[in-house]
C-alpha positions in Angstrom: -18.7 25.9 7.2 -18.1 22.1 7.6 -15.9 20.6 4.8 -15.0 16.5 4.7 -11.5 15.8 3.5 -11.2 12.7 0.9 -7.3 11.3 1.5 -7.5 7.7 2.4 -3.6 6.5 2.7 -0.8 6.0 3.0 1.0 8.1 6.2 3.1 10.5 3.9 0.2 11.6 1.7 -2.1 12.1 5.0 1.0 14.0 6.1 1.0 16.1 3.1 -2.7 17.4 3.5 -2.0 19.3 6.9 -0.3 22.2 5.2 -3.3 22.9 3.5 -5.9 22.5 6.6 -3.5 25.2 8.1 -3.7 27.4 5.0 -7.8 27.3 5.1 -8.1 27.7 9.1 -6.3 31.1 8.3 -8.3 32.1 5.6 -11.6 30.9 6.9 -11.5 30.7 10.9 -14.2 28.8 12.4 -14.3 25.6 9.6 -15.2 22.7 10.5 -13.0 19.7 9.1 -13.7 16.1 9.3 -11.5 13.7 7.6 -12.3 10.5 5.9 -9.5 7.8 5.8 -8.6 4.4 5.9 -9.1 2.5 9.3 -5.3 1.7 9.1 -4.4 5.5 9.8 -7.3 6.8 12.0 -5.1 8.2 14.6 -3.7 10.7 11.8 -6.1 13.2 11.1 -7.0 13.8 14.5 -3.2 15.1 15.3 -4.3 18.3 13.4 -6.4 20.6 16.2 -8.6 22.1 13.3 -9.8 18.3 12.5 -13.7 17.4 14.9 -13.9 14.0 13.6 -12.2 11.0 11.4 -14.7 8.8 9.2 -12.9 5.3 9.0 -13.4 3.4 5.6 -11.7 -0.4 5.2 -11.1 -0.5 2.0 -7.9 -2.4 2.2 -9.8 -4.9 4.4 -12.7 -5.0 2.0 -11.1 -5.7 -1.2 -9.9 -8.9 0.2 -13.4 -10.3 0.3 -16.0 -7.4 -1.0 -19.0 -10.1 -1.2 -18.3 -10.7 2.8 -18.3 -6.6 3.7 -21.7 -6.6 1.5 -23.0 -9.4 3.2 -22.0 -8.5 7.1 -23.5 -5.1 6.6 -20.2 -3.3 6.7 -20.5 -1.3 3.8 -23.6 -0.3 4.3 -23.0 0.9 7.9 -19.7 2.6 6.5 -22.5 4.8 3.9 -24.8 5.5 6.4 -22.3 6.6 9.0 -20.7 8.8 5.9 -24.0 10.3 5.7 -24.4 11.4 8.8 -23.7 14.8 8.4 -24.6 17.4 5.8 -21.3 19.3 4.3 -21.2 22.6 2.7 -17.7 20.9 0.5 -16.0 17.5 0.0 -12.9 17.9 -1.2 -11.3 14.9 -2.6 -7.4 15.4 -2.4 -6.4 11.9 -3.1 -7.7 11.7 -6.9 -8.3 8.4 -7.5 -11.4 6.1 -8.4 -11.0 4.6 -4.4 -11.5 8.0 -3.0 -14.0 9.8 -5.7 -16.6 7.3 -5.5 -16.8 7.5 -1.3 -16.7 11.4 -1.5 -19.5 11.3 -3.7 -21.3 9.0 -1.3 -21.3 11.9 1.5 -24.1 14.5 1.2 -22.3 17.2 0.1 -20.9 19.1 -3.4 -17.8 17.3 -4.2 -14.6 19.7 -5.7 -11.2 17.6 -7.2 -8.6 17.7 -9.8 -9.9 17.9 -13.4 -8.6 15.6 -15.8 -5.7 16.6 -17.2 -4.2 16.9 -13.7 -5.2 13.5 -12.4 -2.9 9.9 -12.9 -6.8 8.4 -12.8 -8.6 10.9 -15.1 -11.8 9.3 -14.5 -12.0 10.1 -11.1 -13.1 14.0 -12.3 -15.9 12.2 -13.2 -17.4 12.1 -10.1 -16.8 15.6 -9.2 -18.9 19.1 -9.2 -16.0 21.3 -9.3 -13.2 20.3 -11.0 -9.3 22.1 -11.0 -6.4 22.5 -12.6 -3.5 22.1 -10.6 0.2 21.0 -12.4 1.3 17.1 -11.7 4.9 18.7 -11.5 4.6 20.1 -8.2 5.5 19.1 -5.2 2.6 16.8 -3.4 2.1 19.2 -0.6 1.6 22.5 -3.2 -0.8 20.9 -5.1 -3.2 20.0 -2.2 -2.6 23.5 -1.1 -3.7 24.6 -4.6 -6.6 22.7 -4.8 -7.7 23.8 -1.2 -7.4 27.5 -2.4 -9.6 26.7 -5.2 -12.0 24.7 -4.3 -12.6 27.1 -0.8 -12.1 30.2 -2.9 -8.7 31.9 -1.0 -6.0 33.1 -2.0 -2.9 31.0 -2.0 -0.4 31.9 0.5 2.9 32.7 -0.3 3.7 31.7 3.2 6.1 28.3 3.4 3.8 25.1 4.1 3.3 24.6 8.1 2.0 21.1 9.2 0.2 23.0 12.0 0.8 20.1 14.4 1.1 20.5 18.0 4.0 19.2 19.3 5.7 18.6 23.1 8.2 20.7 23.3 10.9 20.3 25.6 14.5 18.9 25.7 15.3 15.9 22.9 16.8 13.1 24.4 20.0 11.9 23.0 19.1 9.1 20.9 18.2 8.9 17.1 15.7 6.9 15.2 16.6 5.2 12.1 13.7 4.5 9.6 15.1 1.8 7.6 12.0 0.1 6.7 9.7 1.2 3.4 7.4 -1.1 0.9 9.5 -0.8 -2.0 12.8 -2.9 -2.0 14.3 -0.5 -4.5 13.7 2.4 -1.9 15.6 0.5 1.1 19.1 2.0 2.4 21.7 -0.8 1.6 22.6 -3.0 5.1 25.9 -2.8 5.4 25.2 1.5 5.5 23.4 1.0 8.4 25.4 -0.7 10.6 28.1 1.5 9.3 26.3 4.5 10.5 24.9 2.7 13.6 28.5 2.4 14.4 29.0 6.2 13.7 26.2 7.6 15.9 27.0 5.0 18.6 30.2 6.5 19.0 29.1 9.6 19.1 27.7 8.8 22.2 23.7 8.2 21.2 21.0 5.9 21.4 19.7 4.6 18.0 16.8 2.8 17.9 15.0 1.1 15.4 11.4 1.1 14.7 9.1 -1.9 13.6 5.9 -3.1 12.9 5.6 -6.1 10.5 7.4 -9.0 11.2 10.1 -8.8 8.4 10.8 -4.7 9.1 11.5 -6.8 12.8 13.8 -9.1 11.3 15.4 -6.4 8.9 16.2 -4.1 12.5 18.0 -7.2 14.1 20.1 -7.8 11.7 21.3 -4.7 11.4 21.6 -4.5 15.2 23.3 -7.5 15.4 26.0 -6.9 12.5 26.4 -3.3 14.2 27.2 -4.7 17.8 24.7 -1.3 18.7 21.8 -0.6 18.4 18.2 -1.2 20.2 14.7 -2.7 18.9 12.3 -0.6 20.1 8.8 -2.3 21.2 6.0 -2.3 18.5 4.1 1.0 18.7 0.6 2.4 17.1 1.2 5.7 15.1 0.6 7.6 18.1 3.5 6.2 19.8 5.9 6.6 17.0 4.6 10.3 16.9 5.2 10.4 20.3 9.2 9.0 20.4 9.8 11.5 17.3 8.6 14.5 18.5 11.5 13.5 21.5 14.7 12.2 19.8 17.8 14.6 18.6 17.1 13.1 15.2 16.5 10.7 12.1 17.4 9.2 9.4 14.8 7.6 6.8 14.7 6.3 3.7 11.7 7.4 1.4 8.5 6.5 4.4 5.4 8.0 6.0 7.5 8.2 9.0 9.8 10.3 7.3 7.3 12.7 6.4 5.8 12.6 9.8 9.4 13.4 11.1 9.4 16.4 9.0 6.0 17.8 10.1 6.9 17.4 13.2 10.1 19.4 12.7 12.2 16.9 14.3 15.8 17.4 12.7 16.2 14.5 9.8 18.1 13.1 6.8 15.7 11.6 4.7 17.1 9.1 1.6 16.3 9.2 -2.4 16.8 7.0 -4.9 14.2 5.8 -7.2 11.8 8.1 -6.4 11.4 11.6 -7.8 12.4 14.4 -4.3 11.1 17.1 -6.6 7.7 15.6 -6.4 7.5 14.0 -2.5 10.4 15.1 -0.7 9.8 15.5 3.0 9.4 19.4 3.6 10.0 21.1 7.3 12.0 22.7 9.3 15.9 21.2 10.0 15.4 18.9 7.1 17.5 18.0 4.7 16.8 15.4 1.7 19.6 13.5 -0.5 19.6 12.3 -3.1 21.3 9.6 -5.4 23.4 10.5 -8.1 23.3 7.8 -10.2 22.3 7.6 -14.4 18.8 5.3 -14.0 18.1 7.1 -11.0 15.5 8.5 -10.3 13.8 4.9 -11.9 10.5 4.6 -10.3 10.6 0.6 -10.1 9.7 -1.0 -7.1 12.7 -3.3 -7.9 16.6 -2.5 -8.7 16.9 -3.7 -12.3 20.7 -2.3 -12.5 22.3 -4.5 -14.3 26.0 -4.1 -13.7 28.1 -4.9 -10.3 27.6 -2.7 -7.5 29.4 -2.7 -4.1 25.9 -2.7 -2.4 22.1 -3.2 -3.3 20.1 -1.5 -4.6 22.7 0.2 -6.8 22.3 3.9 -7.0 22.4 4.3 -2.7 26.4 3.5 -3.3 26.7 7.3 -4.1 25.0 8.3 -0.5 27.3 6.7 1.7 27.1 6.8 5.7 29.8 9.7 6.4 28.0 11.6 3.9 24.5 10.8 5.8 26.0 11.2 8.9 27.6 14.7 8.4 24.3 15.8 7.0 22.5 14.8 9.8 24.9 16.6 12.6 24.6 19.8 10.6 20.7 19.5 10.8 20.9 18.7 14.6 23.5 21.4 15.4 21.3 24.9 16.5 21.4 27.8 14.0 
């Protein structure tokens, strides 16, 4: 059986899908996955050993100038390479108009969420098989769900398993601290993190800070430089940040892809809530732990603080998740069982 997997972006909902590819190699050894996802993540899917071959699409890039991508020949050479290959099931986990309407270009039956269990309910619309699987369950149970249903398994009652292959070996003594995320509402306040720089650098490790985009550089300086401690580490692919993960003693992050990737990677970590709901996306693995804010707007949703009254840091709700309390959830997640 070959099936193509729909899930475009972003890094924690590719992350989210792996469970689920593991679920259906055990129930149905010998299928053949291919994965179709934005050119942006193409080194994900391919970190799963049951995935043969990732189908790049550029949407981001396209919807910048869609008459140019017509005219160039790009999307046409995107449907043609789509069409490649015959599939016995598209499954369309993302659920959205942006991934529906690709799935249905590829040469195969196409299975999704129905309706009622869709934030874009036309998206069913494009779809021969259509499922009911609750919005109030975690991310990575609901792909699971519809993977069960679509492939006709049973669910397993089995905890999720990323099914990643991983190094293993001795960690090195350093930690990486995820600090940087796209909503401003979601960021860890910057006096925290040089306070808990502080705290791990006197516990005798490394901590280094990722990057990528020029202001999530900027953001890793300062808090180098107010810290006195601390190192930048060099810009990396997704291969290379899976790759420096998979070796540190541990992480922090706020509400990221990396985070998640952390997580499936089983790599021991503290990940950070506040406006966003834990219940819903929280990262899931082994040595993990997630906190979250205590706070009476929280958990708000809003890509910006609104919080009205004064608060000894920014955004307001992360003042109830202060560094000790990070930091002594972090060293119980690092210590061995």
């Amino acid at each position: 059986m070959r099936v193509l997997i729909v899930k475009t972006s972003s890094l924690g909902d590719l992350i989210h899908t792996f469970p689920a590819i593991n679920d259906a190699v055990a129930a149905l050894p010998g299928t053949e996955f291919h994965w179709l996802v934005e050119e942006a993540f193409v080194q994900v899917p391919g970190w799963h050993p049951a995935v043969s071959k990732t189908l790049p699409i550029g949407l981001r890039r396209w919807r910048r100038n869609w008459r140019a991508a017509w005219k160039k020949g790009q999307i046409r050479q995107f449907r043609d390479t789509l069409r490649q290959d015959e599939y016995d099931l598209v499954i369309d986990a993302q659920g959205l108009l942006k991934s529906a309407l690709p799935a249905r270009l590829a040469r195969g039956p196409v299975a999704g969420y129905d309706r009622h269990s869709l934030r874009e309910p036309l998206a069913s619309f494009f779809y021969q098989q259509r499922h009911a699987v609750s919005r109030q369950l975690h991310a990575v149970e609901r792909i699971r769900r519809l993977f069960a249903l679509a492939l006709e398994y049973p669910l397993p009652a089995t905890p999720a398993e990323s099914g990643l292959q991983t190094a293993r070996g001795e960690r090195e003594r350093s930690l990486v601290f995820l600090h940087s995320t796209t909503w401003p509402s979601k960021h860890w306040p910057l006096p925290w993190w040089r306070e808990l720089t502080g705290l791990a650098t006197q516990a005798g490790y490394r901590v280094l800070f990722p990057w990528y985009e020029p202001e999530e550089r900027l953001r890793a300086e300062e808090i180098i430089s107010r810290a006195g401690a601390g190192e930048l580490m060099p810009r990396m692919d997704l291969n290379g940040l899976k790759d420096q993960l998979e070796r540190t003693s541990g992480v922090v992050g706020v509400d990221t892809g990396l985070a998640h990737l952390a997580a499936a990677l089983n790599t021991p970590a503290v990940t950070l809530y506040g406006p966003t709901e834990e219940s819903l996306t929280g990262a899931m693995g082994k040595h993990q732990q997630n906190l979250v804010v205590d706070f009476p707007c929280a958990p708000c949703l809003r890509r910006e603080c609104s919080y009205p009254e004064e608060s000894p840091v920014q955004p307001a709700c992360f003042q109830t998740l202060p560094p000790v309390l990070v930091w002594t959830a972090l060293q119980k997640q690092m210590t061995p069982a």
